[in-house]
ZASEDREN-836522 format. One line per 8 residues: number of its first residue (from 1); for each residue x, y, z of N, C-alpha, C. Coordinates in Angstrom, 2 decimals. Layout:
BEGIN
NUM> X/Y/Z/X/Y/Z/X/Y/Z  ...
//
This chain:
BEGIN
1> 141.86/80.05/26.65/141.33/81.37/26.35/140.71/81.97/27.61  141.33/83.18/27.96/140.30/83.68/29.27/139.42/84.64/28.81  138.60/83.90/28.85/136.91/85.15/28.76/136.04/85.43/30.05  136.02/86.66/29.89/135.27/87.14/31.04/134.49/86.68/31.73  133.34/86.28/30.34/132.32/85.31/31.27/132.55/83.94/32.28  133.71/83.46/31.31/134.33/82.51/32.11/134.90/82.87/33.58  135.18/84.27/33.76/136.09/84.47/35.33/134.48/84.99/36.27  133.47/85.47/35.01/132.17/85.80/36.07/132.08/84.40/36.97
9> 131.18/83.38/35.87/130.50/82.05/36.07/131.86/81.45/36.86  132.71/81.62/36.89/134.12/80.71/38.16/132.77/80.79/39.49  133.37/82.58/39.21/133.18/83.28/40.77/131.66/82.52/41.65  131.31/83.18/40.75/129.41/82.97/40.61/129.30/81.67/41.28  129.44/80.46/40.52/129.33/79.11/40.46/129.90/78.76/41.98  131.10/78.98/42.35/131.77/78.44/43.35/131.26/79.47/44.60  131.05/80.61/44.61/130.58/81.63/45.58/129.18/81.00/45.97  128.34/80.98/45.22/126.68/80.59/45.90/126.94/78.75/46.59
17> 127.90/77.99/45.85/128.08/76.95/46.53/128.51/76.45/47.80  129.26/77.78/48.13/129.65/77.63/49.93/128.76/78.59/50.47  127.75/79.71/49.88/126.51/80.15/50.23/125.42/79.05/50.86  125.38/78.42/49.85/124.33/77.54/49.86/124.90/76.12/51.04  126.40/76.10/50.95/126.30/75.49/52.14/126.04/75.55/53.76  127.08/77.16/53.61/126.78/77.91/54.94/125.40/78.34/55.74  124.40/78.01/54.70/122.94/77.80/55.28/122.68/77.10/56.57  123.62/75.93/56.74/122.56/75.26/58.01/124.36/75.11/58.59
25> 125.02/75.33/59.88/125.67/75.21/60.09/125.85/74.37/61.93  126.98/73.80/62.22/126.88/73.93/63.67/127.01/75.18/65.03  128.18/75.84/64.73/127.98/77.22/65.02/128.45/78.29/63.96  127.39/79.81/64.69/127.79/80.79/63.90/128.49/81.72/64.73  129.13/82.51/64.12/129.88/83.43/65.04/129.94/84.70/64.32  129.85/85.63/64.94/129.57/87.02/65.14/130.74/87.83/65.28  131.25/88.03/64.47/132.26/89.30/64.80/133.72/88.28/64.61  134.69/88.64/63.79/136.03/87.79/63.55/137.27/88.95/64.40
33> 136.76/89.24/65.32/137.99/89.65/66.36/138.80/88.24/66.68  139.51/88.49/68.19/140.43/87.98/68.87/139.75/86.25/69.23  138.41/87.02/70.13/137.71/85.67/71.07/137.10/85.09/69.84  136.34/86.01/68.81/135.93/85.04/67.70/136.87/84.48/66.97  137.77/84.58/66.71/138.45/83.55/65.51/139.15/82.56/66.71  139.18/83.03/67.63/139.97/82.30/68.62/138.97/80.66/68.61  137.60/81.34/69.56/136.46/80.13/69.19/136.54/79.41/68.21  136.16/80.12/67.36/136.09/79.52/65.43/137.15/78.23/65.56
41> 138.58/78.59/66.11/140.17/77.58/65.78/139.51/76.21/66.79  139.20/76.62/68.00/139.05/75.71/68.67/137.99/74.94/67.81  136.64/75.55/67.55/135.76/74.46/67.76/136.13/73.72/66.16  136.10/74.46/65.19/136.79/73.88/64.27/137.68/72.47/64.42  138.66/72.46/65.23/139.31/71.98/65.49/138.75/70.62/65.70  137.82/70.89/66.34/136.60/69.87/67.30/135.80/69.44/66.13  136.37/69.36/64.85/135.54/69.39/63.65/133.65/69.30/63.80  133.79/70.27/64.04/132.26/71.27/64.16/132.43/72.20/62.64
49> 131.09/72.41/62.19/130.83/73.13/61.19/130.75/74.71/61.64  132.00/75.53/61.31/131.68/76.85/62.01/131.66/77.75/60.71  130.92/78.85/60.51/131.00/80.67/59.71/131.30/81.21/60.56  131.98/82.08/60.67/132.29/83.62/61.00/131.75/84.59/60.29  131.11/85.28/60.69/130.33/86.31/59.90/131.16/87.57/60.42  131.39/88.63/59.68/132.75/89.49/59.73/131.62/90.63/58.92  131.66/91.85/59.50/130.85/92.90/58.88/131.94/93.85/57.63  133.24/93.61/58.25/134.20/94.60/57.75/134.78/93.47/56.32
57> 135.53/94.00/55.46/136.09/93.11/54.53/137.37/92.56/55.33  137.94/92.63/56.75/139.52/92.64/57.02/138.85/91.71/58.02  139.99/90.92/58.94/139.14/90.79/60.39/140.34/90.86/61.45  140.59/90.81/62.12/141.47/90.75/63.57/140.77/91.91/64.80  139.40/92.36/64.37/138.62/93.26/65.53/139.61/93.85/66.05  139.64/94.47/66.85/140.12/95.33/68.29/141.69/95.05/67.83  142.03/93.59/67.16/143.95/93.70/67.33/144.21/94.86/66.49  144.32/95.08/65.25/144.56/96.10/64.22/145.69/96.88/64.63
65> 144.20/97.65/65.84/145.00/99.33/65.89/146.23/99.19/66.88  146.65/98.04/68.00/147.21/98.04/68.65/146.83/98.74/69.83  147.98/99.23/70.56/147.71/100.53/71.80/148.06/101.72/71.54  146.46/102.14/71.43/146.51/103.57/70.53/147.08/103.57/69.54  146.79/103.18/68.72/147.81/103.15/67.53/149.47/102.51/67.67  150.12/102.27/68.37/151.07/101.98/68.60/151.35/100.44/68.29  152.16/99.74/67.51/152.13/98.61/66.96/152.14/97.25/67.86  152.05/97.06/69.41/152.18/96.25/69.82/150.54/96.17/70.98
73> 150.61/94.65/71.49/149.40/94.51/72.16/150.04/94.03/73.41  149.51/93.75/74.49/150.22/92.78/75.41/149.17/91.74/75.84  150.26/90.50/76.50/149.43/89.35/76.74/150.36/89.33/78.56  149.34/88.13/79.03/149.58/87.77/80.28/150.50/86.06/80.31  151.22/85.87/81.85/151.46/84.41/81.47/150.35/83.38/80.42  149.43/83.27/81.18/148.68/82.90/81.63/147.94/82.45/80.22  148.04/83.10/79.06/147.76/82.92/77.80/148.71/82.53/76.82  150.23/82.31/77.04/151.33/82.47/76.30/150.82/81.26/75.89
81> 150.31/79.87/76.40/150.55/78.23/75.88/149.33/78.76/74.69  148.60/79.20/74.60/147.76/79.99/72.90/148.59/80.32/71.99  149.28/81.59/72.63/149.74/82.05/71.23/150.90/81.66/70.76  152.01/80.34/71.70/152.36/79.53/71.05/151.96/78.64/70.56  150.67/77.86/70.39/150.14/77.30/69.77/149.85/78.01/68.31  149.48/78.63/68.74/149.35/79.52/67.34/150.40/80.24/66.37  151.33/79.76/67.19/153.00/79.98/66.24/153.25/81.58/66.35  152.87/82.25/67.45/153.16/83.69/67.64/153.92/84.21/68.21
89> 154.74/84.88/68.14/156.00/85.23/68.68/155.87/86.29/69.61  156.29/85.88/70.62/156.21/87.30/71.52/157.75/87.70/72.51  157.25/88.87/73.07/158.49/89.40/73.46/158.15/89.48/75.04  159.29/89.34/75.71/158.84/89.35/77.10/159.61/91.08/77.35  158.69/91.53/78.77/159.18/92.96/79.27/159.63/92.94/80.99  159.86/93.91/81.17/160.55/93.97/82.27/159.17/94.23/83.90  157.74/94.61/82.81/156.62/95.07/83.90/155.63/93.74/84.05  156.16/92.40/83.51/155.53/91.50/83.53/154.34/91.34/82.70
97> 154.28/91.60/81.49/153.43/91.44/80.84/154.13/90.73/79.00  153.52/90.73/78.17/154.47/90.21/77.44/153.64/90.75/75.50  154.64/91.35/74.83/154.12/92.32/74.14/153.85/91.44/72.49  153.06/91.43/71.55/153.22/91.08/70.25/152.90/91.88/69.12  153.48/92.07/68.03/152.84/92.61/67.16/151.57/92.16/66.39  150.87/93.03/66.52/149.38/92.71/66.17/149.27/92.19/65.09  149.90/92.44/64.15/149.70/92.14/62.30/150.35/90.64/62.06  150.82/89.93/63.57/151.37/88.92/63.28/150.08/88.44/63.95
105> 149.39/88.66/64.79/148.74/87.80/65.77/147.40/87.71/64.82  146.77/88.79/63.81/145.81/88.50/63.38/146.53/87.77/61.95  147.66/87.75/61.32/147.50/86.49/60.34/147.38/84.97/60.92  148.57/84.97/62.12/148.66/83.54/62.55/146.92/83.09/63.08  146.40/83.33/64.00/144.83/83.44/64.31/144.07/83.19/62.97  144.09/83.86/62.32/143.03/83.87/60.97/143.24/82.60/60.22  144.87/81.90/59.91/145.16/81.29/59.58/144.92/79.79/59.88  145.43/79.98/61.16/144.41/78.94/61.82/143.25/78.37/61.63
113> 142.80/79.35/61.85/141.40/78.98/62.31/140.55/78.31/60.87  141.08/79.22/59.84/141.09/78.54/58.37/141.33/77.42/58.02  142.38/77.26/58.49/142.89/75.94/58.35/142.78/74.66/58.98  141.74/75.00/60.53/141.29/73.92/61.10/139.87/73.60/60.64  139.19/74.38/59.51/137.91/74.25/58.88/137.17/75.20/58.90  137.21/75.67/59.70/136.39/77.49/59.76/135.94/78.23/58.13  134.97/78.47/58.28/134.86/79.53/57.26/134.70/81.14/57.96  135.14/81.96/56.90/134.78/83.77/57.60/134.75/84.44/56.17
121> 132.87/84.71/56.28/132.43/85.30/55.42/132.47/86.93/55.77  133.36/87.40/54.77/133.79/88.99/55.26/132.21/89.68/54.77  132.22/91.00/55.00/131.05/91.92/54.62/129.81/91.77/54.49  129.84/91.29/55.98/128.65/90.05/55.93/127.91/90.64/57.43  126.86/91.05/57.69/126.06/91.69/58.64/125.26/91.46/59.50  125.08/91.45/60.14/124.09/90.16/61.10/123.15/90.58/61.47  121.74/90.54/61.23/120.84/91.59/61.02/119.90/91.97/62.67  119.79/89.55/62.34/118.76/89.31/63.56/119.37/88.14/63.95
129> 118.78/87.63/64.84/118.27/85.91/65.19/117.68/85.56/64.82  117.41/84.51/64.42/116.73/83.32/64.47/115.96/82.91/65.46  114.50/82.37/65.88/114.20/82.16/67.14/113.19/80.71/67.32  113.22/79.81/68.29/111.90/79.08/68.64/111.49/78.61/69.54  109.99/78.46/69.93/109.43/79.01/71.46/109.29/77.60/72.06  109.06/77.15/73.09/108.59/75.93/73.61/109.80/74.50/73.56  111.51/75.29/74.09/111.88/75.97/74.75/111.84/76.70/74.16  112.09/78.73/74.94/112.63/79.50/73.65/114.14/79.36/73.50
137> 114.49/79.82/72.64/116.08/78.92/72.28/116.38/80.21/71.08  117.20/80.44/70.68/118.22/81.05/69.71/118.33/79.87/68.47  118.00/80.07/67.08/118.00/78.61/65.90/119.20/78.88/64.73  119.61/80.44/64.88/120.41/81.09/63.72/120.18/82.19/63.63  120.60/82.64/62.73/120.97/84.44/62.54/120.62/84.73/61.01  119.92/86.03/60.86/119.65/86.63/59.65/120.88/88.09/59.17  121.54/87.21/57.97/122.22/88.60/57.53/122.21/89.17/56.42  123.08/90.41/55.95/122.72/90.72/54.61/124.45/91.51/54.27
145> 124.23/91.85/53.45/126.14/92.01/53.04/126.07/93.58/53.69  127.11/94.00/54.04/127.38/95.62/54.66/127.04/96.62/53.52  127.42/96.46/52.68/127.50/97.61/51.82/125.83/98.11/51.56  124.94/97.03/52.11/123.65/96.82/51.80/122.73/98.07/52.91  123.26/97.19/53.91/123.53/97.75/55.44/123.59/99.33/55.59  124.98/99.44/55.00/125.31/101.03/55.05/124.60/101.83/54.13  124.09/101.33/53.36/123.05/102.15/52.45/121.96/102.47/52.82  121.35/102.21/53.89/120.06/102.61/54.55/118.93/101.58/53.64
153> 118.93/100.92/52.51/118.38/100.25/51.94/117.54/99.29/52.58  116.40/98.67/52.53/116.01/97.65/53.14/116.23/96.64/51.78  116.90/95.67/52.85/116.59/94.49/51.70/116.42/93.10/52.94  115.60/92.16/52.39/115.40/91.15/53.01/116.73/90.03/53.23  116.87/89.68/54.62/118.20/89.27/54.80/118.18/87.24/54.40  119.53/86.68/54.41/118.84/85.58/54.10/119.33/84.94/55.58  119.00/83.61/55.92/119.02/83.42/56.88/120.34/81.62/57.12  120.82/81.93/58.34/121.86/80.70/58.51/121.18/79.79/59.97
161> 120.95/78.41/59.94/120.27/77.93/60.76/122.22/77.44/61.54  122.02/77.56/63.13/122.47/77.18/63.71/122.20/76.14/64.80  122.95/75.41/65.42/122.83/75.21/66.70/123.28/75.95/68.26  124.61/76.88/67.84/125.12/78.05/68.32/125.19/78.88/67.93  124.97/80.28/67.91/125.63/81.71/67.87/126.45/81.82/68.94  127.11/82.45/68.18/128.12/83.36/69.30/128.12/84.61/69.13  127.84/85.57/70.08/128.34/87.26/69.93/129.48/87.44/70.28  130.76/88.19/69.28/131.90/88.05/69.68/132.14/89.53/68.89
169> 131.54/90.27/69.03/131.09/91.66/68.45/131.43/92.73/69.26  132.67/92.76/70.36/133.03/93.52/71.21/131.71/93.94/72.04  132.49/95.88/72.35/131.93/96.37/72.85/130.05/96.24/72.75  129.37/96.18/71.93/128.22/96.74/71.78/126.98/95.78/71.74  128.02/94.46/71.66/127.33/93.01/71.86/126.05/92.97/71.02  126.27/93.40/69.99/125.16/93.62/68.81/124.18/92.50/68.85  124.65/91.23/68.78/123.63/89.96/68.50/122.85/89.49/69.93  123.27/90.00/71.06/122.84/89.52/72.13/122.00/90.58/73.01
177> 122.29/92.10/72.24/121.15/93.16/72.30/119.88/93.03/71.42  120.55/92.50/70.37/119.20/92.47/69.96/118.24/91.44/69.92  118.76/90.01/70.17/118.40/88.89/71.06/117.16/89.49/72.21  117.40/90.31/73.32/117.30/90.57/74.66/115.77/91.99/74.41  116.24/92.30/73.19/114.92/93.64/72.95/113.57/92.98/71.99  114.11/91.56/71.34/113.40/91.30/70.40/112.74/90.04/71.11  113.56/89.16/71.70/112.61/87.73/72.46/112.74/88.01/73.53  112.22/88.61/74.14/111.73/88.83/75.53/111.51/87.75/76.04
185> 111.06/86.33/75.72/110.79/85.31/76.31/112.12/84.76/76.78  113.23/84.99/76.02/114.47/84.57/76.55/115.56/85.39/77.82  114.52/85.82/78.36/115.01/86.68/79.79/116.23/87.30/79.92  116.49/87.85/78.82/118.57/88.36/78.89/118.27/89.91/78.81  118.95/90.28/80.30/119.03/91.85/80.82/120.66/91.80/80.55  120.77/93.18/79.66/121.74/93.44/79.46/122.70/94.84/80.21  123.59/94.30/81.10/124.06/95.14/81.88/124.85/96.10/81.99  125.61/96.31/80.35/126.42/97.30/80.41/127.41/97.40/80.93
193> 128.55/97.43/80.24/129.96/97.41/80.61/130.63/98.69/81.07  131.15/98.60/82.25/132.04/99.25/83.32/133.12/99.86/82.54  133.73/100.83/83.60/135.05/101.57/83.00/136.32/100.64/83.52  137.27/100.98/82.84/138.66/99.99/82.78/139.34/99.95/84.11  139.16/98.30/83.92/140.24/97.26/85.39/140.35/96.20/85.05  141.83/96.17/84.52/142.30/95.20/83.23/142.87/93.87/83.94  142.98/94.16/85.50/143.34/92.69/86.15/142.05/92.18/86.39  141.24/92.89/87.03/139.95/92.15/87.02/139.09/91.71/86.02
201> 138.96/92.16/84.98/138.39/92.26/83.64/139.12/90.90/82.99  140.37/90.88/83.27/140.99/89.71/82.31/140.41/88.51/83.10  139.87/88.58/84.28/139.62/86.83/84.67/138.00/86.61/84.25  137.40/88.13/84.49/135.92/88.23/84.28/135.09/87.64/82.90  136.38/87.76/81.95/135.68/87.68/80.83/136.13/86.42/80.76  137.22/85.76/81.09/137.22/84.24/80.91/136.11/83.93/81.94  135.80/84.36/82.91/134.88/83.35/83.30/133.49/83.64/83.02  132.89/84.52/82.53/131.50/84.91/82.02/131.41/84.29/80.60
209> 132.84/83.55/79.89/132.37/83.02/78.56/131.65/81.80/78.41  130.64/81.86/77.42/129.59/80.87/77.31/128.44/81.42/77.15  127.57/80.21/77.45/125.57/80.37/77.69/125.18/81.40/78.33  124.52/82.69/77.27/123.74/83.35/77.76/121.99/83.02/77.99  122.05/81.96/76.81/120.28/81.70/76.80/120.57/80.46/75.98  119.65/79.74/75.64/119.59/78.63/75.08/120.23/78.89/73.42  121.05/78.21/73.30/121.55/78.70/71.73/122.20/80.08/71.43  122.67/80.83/72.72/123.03/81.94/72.58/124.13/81.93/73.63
217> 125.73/82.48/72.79/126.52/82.59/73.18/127.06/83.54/73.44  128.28/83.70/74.33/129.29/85.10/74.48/130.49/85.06/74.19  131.40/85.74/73.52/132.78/85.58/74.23/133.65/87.02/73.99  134.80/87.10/74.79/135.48/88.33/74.82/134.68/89.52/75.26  135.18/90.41/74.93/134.31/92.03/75.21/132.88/91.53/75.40  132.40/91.57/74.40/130.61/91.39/74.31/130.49/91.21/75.67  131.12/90.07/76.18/130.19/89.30/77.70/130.57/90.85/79.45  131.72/91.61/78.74/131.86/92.99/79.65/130.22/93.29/79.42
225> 129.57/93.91/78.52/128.63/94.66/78.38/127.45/93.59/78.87  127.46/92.37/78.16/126.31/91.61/78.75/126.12/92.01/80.44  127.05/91.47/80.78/127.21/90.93/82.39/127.42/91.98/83.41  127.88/93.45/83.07/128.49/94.36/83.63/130.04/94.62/84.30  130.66/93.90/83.41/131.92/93.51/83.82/133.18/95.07/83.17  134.06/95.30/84.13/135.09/96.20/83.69/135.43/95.89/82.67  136.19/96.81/81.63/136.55/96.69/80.54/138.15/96.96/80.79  138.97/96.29/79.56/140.55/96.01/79.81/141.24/96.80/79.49
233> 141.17/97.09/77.75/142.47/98.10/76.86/143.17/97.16/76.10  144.40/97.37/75.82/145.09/97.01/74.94/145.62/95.27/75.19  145.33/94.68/75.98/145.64/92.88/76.26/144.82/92.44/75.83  145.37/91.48/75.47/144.96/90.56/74.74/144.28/88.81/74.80  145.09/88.45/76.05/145.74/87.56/76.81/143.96/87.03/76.56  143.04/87.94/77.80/141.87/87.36/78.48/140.47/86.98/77.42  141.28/87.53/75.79/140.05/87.77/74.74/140.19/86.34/74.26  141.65/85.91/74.39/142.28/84.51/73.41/141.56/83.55/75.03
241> 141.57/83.90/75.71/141.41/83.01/76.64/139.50/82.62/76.89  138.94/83.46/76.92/137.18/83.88/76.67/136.83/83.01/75.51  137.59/82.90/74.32/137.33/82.06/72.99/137.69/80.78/73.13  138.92/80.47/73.56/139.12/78.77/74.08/137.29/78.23/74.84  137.08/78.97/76.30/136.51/78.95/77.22/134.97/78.43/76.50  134.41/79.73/75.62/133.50/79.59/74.85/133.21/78.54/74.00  134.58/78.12/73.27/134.42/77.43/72.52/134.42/75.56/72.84  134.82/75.96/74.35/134.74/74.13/75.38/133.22/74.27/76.24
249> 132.71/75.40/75.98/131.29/74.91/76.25/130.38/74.53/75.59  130.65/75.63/74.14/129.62/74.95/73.20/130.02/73.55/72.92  131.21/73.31/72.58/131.44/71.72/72.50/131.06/70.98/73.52  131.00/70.89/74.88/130.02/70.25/75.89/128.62/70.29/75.48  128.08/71.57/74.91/126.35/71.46/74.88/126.46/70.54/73.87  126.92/70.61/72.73/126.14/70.42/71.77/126.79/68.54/71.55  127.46/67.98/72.06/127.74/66.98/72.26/127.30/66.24/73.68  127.50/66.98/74.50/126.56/66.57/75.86/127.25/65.94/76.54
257> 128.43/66.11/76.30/129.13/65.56/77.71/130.46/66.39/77.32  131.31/66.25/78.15/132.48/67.31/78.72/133.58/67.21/77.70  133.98/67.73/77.16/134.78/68.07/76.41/136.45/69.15/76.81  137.32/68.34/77.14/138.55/68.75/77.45/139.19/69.47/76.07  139.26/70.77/75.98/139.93/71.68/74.71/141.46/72.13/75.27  142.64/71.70/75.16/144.03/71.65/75.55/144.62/73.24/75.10  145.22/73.76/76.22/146.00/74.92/74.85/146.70/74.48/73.99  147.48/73.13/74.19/148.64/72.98/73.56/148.83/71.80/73.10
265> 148.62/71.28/71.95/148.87/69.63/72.09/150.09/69.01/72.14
//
């Protein structure tokens, strides 16, 4: 017999139970773009306890729209051993760059990353940090659902204890601005991201990914604006590459010794 109450109490019952687990996690991550789900696959992988916290109900960030709207993204050599790992098909061109359709790159990615243990809680908002002094350090993140958010409403957020955050929140580096205005004790000047230089930008952001402060991470876009680094456009290559990067440091911290993350096994 299906009764309603029965499809409420499913939901109900099984929903607050991965609530209630996602409370204390190993890392959290900020934003389910490119470099975040990218991170998420790796460290997952590294069977680490990861959330993705996703503000929108969809996630693939920045892939979506393509270039300008136009259905394809491009990648560099230099990233291809990823997104064959990730079972993504791409097309090679004649200007040396190498093109994919986006709607493939955010199922295969999402899929992944799911499937190596990841969770990604959609409509889900990230309010604050978490903080504690003596060192000061980053402990987790306070969120509350969007729809909550967009209502101008105050409501009290609940809170996820980490050992990592990650800001992987593009342009506006939401979690690591407000990190930088709110604990001042954790010394992070935020520098604002440059206008577009997509060869330089693609090595910048692989190499600025990681430790911004104790317990506080970067990867992809975000770390342009942290650091003052040029911004790219439509590639893809250096965002998948920033999330590997990110995601073999936090696995060094939080294990404490060096951790080799392969593109390709």
């Amino acid at each position: 017999m299906l009764r309603e109450s029965y499809i409420g109490r499913a939901i109900i019952r099984a929903a607050l139970r991965d609530l209630e687990e996602l409370s204390e996690v190993d890392v959290a991550i900020v934003g389910a773009g490119p470099s975040g789900l990218t991170a998420a696959y790796y460290l997952a992988k590294e069977k680490f306890k990861v959330v993705v916290f996703e503000r929108r109900f969809s996630f693939g960030g920045g892939i979506g729209p393509g270039g300008n709207m136009l259905p394809r993204i491009a990648f560099q050599e230099e990233s291809l051993p990823i997104l064959e790992e990730l079972g993504v098909r791409y097309e090679g061109t004649e200007f040396g760059v190498y093109v994919v359709d986006p709607s493939v790159l955010i199922a295969k990615l999402a899929s992944k990353a799911v499937d190596a243990g990841a969770k990604i809680l959609l409509g889900a908002h990230v309010d604050d940090v978490i903080y504690k002094l003596d060192p000061p350090r980053v402990t987790g993140i306070l969120w509350i659902w969007t729809p909550i958010q967009m209502s101008g409403m105050h409501v009290d957020p609940l809170y996820t204890e980490a050992k990592a955050v990650v800001d992987a929140t593009g342009h506006d580096a939401e979690v690591i601005s407000v990190a930088a205005r709110k604990v001042p004790e954790l010394g992070i000047v935020i520098q604002g991201e440059k206008s577009g230089y997509s060869e330089l930008s693609e090595k910048l952001v692989v190499e600025h990914a990681g430790r911004v402060a104790p317990g506080l991470y970067v990867t992809g876009i975000a770390a342009c604006t942290v650091y003052g680094l040029p911004r790219m456009g439509p590639i893809f290559g250096g965002m998948l590459l920033s999330g590997r990067r990110a995601a073999q440091v936090i696995a060094e911290d939080l294990r404490g010794e060096k951790v080799a993350i392969p593109a390709k096994e």
